[in-house]
C-alpha positions as a Markdown table, in Angstrom:
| # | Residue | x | y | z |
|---|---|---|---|---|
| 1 | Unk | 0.0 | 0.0 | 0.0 |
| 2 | Unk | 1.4 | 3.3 | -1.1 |
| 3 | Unk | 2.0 | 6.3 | 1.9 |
| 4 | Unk | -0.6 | 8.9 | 1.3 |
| 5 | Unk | 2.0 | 12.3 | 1.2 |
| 6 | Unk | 0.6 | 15.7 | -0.7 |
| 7 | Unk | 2.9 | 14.7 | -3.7 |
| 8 | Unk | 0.4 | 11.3 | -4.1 |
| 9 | Unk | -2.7 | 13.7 | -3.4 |
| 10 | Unk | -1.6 | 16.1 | -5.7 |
| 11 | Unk | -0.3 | 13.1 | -8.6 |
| 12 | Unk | -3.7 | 11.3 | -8.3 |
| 13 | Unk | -5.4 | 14.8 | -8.4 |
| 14 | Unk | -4.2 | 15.7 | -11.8 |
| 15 | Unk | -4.1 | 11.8 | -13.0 |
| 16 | Unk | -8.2 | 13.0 | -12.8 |
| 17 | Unk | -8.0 | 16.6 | -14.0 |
| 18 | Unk | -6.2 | 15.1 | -17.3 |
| 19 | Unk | -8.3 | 12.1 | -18.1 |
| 20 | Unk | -11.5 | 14.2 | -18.2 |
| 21 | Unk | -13.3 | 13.1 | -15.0 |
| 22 | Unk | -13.7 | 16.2 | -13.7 |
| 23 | Unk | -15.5 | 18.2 | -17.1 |
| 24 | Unk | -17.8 | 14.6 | -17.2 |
| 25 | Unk | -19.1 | 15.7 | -13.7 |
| 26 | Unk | -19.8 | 18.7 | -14.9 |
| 27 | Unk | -22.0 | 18.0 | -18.3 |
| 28 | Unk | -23.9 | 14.9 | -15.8 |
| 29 | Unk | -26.9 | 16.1 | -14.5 |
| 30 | Unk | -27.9 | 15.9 | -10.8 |
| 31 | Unk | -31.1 | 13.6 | -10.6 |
| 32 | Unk | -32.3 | 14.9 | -7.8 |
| 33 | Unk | -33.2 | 18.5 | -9.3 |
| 34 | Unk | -35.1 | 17.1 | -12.2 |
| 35 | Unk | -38.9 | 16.8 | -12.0 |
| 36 | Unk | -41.2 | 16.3 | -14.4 |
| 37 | Unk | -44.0 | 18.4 | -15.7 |
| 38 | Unk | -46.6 | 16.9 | -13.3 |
| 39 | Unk | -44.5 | 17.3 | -10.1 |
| 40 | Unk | -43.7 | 21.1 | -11.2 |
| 41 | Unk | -47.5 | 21.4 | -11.5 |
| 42 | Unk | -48.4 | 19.9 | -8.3 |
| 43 | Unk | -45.6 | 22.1 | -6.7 |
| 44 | Unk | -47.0 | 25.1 | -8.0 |
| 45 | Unk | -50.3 | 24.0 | -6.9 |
| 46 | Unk | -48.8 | 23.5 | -3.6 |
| 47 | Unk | -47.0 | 26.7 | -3.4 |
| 48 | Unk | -50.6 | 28.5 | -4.7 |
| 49 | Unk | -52.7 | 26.8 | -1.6 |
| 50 | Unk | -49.8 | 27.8 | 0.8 |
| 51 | Unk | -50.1 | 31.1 | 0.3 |
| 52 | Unk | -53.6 | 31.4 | 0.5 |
| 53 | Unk | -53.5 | 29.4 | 3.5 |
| 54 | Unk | -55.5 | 26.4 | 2.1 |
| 55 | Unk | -53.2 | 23.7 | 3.6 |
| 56 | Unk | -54.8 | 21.8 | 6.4 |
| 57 | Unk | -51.9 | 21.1 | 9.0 |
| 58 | Unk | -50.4 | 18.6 | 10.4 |
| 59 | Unk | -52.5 | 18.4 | 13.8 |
| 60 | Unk | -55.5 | 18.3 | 11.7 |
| 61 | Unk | -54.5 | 15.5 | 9.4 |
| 62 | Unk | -53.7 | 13.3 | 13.2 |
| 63 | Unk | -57.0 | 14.4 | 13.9 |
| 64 | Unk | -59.1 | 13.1 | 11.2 |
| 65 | Unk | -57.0 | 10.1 | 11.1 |
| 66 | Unk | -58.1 | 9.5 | 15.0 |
| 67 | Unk | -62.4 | 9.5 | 14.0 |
């Protein structure tokens, strides 16, 4: 097993920086930010009975679940 030193760090780092890893994270995209055009709408929707304070809470919910 090889002694991890700065000079290895540093070797291995631009081993990556020249193979093209590092611009192939860049172009990939990060799944978890893409939604599709039905989640967007029900986030909007969402957002739209937020704000006008159409949301039923929490404590509610427990409480209808208890009847």
């Amino acid at each position: 097993m090889e002694t991890v030193t700065s000079d290895v760090i540093h070797r291995d780092l631009e081993f990556v920086k020249g193979s093209g890893l590092m611009e192939m994270g860049e172009r990939m995209a990060d799944t978890d930010r893409i939604i599709t055009k039905d989640d967007n709408k029900a986030l909007q929707e969402h957002n739209m009975e937020k704000s006008e304070g159409r949301l039923t809470s929490h404590e509610d919910l427990k409480k209808e679940r208890e009847f």
